[in-house]
mmCIF file as Biopython writes it, N, C-alpha, C and O atoms, coordinates in Angstrom:
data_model
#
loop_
_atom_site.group_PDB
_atom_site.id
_atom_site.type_symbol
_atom_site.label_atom_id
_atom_site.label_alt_id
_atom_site.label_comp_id
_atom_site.label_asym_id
_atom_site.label_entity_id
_atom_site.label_seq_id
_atom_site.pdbx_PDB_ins_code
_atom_site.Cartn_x
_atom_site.Cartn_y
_atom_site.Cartn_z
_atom_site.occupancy
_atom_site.B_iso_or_equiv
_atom_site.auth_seq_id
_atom_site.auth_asym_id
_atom_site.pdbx_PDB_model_num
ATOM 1   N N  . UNK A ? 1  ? -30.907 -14.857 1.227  1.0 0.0 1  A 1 
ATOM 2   C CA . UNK A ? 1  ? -30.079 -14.544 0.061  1.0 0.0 1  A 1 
ATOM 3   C C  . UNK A ? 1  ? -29.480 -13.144 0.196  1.0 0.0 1  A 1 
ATOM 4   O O  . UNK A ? 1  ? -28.315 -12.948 -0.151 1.0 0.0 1  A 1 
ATOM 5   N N  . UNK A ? 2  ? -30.396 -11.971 0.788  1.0 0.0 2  A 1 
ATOM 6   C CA . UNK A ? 2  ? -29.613 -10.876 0.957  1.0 0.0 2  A 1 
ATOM 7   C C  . UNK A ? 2  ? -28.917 -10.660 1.720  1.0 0.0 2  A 1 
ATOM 8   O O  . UNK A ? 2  ? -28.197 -9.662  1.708  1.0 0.0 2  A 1 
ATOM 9   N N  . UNK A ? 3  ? -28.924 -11.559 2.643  1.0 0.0 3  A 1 
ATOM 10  C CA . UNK A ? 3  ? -27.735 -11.471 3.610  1.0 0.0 3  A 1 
ATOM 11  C C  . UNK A ? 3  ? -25.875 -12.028 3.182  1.0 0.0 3  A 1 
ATOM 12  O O  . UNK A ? 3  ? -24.785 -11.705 3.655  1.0 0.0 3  A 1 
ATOM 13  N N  . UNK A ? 4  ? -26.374 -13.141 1.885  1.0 0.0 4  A 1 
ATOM 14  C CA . UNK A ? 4  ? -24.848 -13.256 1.700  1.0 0.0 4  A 1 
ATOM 15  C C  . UNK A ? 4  ? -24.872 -12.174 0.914  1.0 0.0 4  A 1 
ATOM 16  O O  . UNK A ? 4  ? -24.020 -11.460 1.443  1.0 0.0 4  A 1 
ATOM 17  N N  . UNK A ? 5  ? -25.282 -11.607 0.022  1.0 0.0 5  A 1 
ATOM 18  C CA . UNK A ? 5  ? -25.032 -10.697 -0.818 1.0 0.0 5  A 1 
ATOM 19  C C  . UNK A ? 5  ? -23.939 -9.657  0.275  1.0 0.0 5  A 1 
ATOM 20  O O  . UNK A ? 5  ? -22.732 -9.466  0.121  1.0 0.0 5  A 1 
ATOM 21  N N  . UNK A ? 6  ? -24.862 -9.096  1.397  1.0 0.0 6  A 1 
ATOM 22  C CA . UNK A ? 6  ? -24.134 -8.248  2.604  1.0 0.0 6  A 1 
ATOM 23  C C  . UNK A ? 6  ? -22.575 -8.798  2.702  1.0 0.0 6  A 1 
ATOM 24  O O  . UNK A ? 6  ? -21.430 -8.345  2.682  1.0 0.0 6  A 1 
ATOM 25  N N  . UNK A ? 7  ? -23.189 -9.924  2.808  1.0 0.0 7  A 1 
ATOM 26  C CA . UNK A ? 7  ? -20.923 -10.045 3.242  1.0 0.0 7  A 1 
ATOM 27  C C  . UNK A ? 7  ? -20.405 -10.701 2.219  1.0 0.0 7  A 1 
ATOM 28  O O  . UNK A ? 7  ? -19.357 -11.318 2.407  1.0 0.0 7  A 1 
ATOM 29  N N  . UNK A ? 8  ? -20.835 -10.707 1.324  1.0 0.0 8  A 1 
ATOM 30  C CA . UNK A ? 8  ? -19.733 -10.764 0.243  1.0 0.0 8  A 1 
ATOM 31  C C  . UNK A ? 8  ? -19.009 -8.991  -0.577 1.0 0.0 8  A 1 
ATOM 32  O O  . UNK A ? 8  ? -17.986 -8.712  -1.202 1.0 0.0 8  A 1 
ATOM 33  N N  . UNK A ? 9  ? -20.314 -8.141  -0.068 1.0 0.0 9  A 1 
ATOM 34  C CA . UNK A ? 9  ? -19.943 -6.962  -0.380 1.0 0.0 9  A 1 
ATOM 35  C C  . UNK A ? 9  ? -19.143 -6.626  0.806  1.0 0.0 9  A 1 
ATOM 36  O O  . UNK A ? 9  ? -18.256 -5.847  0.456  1.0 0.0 9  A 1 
ATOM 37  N N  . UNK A ? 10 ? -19.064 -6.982  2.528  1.0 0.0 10 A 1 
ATOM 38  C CA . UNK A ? 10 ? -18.390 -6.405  3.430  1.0 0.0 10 A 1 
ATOM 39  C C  . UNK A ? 10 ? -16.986 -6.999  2.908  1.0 0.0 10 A 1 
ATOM 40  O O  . UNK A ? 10 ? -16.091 -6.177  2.713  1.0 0.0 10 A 1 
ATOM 41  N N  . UNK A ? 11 ? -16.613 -8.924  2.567  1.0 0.0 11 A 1 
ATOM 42  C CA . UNK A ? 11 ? -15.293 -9.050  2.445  1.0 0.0 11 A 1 
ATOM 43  C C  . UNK A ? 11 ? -14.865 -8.521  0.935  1.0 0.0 11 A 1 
ATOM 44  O O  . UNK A ? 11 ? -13.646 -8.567  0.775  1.0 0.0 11 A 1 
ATOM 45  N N  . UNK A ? 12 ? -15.465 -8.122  0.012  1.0 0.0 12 A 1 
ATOM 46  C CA . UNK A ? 12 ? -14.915 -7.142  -1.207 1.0 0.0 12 A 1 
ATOM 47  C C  . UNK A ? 12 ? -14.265 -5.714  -0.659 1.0 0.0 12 A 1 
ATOM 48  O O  . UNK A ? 12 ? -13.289 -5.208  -1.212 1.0 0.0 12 A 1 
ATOM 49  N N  . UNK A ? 13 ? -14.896 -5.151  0.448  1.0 0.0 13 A 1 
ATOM 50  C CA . UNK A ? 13 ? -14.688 -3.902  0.771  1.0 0.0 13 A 1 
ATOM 51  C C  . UNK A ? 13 ? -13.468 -3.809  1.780  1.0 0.0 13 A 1 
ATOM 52  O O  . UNK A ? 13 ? -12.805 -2.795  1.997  1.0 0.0 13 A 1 
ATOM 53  N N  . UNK A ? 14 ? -13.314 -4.930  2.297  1.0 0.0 14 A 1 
ATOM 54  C CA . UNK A ? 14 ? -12.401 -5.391  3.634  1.0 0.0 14 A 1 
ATOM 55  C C  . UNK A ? 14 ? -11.309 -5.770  2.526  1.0 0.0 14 A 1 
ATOM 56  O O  . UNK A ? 14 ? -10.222 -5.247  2.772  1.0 0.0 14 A 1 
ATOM 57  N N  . UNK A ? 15 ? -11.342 -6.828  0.957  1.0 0.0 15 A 1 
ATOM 58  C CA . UNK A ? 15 ? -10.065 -6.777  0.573  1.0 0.0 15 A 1 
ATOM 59  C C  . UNK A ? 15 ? -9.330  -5.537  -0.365 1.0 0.0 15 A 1 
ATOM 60  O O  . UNK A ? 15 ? -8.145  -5.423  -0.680 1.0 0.0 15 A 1 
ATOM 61  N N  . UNK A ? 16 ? -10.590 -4.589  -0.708 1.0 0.0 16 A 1 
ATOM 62  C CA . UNK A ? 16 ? -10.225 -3.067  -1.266 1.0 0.0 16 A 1 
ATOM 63  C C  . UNK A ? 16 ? -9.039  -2.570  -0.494 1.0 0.0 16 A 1 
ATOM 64  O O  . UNK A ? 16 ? -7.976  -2.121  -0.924 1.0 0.0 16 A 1 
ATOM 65  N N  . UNK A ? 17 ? -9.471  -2.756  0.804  1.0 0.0 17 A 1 
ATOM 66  C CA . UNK A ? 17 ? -8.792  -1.782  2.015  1.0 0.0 17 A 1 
ATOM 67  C C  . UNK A ? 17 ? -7.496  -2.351  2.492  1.0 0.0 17 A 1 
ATOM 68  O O  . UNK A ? 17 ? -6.765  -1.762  3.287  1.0 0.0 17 A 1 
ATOM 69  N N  . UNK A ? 18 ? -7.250  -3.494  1.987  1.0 0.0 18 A 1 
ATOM 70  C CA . UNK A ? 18 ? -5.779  -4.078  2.415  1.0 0.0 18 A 1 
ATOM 71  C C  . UNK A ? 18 ? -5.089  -3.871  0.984  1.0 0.0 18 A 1 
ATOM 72  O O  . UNK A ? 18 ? -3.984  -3.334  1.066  1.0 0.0 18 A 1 
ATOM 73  N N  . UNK A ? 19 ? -5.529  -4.199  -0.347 1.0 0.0 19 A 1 
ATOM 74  C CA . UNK A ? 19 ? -4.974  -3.796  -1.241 1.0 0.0 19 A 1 
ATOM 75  C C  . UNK A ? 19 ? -4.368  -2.339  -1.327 1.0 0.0 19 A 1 
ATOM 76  O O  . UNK A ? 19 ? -3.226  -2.175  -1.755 1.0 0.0 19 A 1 
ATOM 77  N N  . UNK A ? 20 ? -5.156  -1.286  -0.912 1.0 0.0 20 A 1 
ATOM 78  C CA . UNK A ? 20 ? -4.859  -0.207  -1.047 1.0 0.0 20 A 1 
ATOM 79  C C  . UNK A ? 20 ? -3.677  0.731   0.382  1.0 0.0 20 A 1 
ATOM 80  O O  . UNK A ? 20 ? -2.962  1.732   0.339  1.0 0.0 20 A 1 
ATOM 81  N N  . UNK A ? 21 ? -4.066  -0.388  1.602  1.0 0.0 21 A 1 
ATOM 82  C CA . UNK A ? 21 ? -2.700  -0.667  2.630  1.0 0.0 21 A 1 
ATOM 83  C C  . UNK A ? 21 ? -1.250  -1.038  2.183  1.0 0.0 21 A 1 
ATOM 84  O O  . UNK A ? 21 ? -0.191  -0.846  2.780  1.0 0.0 21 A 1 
ATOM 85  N N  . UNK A ? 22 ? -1.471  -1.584  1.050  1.0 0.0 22 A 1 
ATOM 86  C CA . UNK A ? 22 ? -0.469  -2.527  0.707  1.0 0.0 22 A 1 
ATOM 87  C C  . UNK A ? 22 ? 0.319   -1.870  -0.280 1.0 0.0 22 A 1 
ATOM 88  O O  . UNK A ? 22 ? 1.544   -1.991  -0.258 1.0 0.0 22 A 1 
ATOM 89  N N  . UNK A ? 23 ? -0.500  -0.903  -1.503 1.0 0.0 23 A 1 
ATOM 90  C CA . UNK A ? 23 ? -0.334  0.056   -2.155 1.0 0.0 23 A 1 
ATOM 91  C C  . UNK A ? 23 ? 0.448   1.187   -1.669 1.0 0.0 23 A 1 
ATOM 92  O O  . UNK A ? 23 ? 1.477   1.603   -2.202 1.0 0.0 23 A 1 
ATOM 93  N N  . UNK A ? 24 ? -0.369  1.875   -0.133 1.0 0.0 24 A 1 
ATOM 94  C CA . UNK A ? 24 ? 0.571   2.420   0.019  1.0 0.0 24 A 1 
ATOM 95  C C  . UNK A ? 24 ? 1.645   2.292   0.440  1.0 0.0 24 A 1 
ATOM 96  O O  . UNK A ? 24 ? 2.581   2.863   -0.118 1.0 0.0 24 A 1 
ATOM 97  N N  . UNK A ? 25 ? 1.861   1.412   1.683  1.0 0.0 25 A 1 
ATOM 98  C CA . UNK A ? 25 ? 3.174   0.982   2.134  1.0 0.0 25 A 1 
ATOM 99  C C  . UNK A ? 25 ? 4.665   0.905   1.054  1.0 0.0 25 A 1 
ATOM 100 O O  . UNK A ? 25 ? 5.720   1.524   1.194  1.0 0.0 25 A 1 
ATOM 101 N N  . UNK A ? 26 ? 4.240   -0.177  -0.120 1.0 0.0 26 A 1 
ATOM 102 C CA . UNK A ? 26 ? 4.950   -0.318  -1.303 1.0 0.0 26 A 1 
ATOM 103 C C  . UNK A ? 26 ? 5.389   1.247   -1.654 1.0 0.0 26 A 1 
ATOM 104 O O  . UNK A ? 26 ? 6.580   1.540   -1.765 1.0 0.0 26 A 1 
ATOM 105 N N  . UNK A ? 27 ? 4.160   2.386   -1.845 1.0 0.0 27 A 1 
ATOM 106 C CA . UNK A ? 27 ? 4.887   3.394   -2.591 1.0 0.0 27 A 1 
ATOM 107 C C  . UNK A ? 27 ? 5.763   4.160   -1.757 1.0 0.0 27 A 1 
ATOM 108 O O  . UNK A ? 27 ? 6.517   4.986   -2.271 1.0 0.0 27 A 1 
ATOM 109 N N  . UNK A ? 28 ? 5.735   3.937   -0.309 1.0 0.0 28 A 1 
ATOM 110 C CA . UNK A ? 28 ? 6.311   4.715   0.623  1.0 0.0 28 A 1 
ATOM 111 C C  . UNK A ? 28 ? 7.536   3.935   0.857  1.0 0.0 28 A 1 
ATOM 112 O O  . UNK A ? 28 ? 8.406   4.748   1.167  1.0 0.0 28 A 1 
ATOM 113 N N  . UNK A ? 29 ? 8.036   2.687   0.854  1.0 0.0 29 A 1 
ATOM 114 C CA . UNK A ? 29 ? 8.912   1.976   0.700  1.0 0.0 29 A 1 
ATOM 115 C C  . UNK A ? 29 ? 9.796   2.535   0.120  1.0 0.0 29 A 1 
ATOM 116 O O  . UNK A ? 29 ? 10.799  3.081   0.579  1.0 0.0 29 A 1 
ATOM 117 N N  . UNK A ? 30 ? 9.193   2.330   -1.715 1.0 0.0 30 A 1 
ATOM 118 C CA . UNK A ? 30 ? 10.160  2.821   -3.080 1.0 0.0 30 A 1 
ATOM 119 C C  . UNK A ? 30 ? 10.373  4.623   -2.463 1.0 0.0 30 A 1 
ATOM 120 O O  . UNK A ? 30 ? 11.470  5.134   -2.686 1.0 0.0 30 A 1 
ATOM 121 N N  . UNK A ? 31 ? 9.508   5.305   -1.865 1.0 0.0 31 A 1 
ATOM 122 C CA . UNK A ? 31 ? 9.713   6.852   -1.763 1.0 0.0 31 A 1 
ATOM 123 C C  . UNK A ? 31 ? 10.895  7.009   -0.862 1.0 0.0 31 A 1 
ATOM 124 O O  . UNK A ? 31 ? 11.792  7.841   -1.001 1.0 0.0 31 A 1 
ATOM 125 N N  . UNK A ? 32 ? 10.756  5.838   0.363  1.0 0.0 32 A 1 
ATOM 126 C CA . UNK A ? 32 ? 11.747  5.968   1.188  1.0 0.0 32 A 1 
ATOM 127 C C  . UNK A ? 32 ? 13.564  5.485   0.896  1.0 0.0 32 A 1 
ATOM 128 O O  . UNK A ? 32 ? 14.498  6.157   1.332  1.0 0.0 32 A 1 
ATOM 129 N N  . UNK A ? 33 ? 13.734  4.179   0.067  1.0 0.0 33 A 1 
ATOM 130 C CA . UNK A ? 33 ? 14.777  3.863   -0.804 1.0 0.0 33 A 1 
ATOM 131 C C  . UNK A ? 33 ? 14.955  4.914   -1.848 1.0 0.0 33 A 1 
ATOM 132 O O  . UNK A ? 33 ? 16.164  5.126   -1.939 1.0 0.0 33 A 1 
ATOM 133 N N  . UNK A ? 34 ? 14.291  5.657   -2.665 1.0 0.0 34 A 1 
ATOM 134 C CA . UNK A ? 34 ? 15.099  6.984   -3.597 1.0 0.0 34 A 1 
ATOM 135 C C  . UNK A ? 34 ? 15.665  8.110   -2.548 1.0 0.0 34 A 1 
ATOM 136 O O  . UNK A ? 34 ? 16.601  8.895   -2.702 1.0 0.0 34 A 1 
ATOM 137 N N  . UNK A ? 35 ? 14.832  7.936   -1.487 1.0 0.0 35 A 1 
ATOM 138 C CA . UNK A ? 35 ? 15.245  9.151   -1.188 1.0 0.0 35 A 1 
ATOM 139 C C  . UNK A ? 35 ? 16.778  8.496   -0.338 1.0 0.0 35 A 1 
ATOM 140 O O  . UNK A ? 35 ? 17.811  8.961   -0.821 1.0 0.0 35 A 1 
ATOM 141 N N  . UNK A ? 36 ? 16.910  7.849   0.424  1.0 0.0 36 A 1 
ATOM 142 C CA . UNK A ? 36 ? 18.129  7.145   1.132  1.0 0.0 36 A 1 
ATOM 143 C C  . UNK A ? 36 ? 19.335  7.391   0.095  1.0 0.0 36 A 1 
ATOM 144 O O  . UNK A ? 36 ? 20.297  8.144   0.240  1.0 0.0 36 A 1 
ATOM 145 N N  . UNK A ? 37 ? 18.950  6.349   -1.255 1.0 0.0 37 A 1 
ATOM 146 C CA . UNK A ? 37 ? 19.635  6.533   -2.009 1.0 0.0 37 A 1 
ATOM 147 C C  . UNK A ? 37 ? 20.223  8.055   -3.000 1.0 0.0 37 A 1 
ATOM 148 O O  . UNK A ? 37 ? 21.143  8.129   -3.815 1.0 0.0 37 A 1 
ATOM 149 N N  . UNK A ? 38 ? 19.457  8.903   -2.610 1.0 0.0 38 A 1 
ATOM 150 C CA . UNK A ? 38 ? 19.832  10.262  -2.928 1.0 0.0 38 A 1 
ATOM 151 C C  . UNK A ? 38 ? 20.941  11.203  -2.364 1.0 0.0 38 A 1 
ATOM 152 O O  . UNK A ? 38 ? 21.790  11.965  -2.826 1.0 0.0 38 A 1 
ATOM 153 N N  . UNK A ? 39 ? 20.446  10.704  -0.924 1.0 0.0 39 A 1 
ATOM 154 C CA . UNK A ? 39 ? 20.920  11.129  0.109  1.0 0.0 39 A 1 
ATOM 155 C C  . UNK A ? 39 ? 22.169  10.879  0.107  1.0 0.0 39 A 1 
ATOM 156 O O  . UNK A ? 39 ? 23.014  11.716  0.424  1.0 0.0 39 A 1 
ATOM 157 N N  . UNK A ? 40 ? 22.489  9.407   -0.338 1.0 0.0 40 A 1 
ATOM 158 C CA . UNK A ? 40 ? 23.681  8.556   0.039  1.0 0.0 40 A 1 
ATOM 159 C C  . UNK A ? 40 ? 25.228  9.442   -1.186 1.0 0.0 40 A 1 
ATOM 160 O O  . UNK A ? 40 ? 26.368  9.865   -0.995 1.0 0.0 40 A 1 
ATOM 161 N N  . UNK A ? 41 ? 24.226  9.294   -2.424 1.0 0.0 41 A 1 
ATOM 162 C CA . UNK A ? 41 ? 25.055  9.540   -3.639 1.0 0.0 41 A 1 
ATOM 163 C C  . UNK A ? 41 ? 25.517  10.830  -3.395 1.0 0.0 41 A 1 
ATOM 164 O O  . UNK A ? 41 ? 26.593  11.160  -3.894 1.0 0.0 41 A 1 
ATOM 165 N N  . UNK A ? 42 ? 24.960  11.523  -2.792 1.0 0.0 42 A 1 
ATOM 166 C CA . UNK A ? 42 ? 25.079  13.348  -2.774 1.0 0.0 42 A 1 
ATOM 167 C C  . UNK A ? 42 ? 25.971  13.324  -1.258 1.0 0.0 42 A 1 
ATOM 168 O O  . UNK A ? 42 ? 26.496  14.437  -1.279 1.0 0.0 42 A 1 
ATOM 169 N N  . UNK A ? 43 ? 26.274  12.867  -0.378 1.0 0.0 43 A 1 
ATOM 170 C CA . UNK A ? 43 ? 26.589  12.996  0.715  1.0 0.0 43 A 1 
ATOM 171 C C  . UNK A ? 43 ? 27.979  12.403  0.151  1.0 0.0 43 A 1 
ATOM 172 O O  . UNK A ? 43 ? 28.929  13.135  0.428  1.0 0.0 43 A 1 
ATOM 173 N N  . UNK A ? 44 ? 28.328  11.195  -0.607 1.0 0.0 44 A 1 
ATOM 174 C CA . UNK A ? 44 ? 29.459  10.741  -0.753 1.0 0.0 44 A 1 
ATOM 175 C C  . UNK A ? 44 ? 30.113  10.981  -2.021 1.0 0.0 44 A 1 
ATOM 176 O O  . UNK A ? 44 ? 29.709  10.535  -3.095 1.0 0.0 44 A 1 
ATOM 177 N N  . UNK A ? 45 ? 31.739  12.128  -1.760 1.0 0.0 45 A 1 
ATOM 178 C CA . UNK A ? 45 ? 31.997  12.539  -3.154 1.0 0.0 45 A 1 
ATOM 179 C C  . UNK A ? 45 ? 32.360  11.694  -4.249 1.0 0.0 45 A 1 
ATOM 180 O O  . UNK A ? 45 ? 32.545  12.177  -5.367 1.0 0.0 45 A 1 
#
C-alpha cells in the first residue's frame, strides 16, 4: 500500500512540474507578443 501511495505522490509531482512548464512558456509567449507588438507600434509612424 505504501508503495502506491509513493507514485501517486511521484505522478502528482511530475504533473506540478509540467503545469508550471506550461505556465511559464504561456507567460513568456504573452511577454514576448507585447513586447513585438510594442516594438511594432513605436517603430511604425
Amino acid at each position: 500500500k505504501r508503495r502506491i501511495e509513493e507514485d501517486e505522490l511521484a505522478v502528482y509531482t511530475i504533473f506540478g512540474e509540467m503545469n508550471s512548464i506550461i505556465y511559464i512558456l504561456k507567460y513568456s509567449y504573452l511577454c514576448m507578443v507585447t513586447i513585438l507588438f510594442e516594438t511594432y507600434f513605436y517603430t511604425t509612424p
